[in-house]
N, C-alpha and C positions, 0 to 999 in steps of 0.2 A: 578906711571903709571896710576893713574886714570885719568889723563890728555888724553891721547890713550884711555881709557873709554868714554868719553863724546864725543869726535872726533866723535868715529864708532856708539856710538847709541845714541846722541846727549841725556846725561842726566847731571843732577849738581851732582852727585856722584856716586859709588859703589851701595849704597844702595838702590837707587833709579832703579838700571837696572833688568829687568823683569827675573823673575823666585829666584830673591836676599830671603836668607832665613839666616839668623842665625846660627854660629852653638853652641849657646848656645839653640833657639829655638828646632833646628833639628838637629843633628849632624848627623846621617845618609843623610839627605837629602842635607845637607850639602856638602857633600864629593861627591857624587852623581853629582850635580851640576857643581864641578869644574872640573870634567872630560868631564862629557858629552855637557855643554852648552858655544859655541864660547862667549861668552857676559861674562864669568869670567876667561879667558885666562892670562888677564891683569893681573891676583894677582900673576901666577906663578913666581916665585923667579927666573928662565931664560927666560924671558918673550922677545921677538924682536919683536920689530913691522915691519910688514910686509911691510911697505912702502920701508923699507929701504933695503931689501935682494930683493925687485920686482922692486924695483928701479923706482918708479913709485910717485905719490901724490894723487892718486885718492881712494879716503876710502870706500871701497868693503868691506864688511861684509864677504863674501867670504873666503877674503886671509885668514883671522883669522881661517881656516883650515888647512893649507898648516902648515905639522910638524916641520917646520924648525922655527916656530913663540913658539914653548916650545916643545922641545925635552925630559923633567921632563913631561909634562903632556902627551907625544905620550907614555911614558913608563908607566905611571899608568893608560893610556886607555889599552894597551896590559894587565897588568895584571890585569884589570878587568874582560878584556874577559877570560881570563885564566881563574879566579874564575866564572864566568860565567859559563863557558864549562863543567866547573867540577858540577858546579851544574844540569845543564842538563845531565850530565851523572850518577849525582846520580837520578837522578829521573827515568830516564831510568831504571836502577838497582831495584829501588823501583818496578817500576810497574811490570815487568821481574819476582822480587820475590812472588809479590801479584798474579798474574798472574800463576806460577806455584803451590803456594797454592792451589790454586782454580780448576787448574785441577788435584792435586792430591785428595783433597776432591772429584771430582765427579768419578776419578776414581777407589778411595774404595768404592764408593757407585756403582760404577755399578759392580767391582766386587764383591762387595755383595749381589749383585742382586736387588736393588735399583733403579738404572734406565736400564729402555729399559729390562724387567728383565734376565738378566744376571745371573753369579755367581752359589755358590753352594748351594742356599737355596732350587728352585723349586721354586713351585708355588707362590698364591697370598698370603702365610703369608709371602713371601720373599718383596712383594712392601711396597715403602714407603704410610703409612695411618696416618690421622692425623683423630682420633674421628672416627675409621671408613671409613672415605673418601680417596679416594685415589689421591696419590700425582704423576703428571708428570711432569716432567721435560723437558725442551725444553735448547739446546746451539746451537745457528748458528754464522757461522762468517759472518763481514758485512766488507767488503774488507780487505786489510792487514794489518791494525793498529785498529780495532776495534771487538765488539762481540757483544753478546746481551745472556745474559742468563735470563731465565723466567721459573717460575712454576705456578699449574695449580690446584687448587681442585675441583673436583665435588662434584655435591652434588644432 
């Protein structure tokens, strides 16, 4: 099929066509490539060249989209995006977890009277002090997907 290679992107081989990487070089990048880049279509093992289901001669870089040209690689782009999705949903999860961390930490601290002074200590041996100095603390939200936490010593 390298013959339909040189056709659509007018080169003398496989190895010569843009973005070509080894996969002894790269094997990840590899594999990467033959999903995502129309210009290595031509290796899949059900490979049709598109002239012939469009019924046409005219060599549009294009058609080499349309999934009827490797139905083997419409299925390993779907479960890319699967692995994809799940990877965004674990990081979702990560941040969700670090996120509740973080407001459990300031919410033993204020109920210990720590910030904003709160809690059952009382007074000023109830605030946080470093050396002496006294520590505040500042959390504001900064629209629906962000925060900003910040502390503050005087001196």
């Amino acid at each position: 099929m390298v013959g339909d290679g040189t056709d659509y992107f007018r080169v003398d081989g496989y190895q010569n066509l843009p973005l070509w990487v080894s996969k002894e070089d790269d094997r990840r990048e590899y594999y990467e490539n033959l999903g995502k880049w129309d210009q290595f279509v031509f290796g899949w093992d059900d490979y049709t060249d598109p002239r012939e289901f469009l019924e046409t001669e005219d060599i549009d870089i294009a058609n080499l989209q349309d999934p009827r040209t490797s139905e083997h690689r419409e299925v390993y782009r779907a479960m890319r995006k699967e692995a994809n999705d799940a990877y965004a949903r674990q990081d979702r999860f990560l941040y969700l977890n670090i996120g509740l961390r973080v407001f459990s930490v300031l919410q033993v601290a204020y109920l210990e009277g720590l910030l904003f002074g709160g809690g059952g200590g009382g007074g000023d041996e109830a605030k946080l002090q470093i050396g002496s100095h006294q520590v505040d603390f500042t959390v504001a939200p900064v629209g629906f997907s962000r925060g900003v936490i910040g502390a503050t010593v005087s001196f």
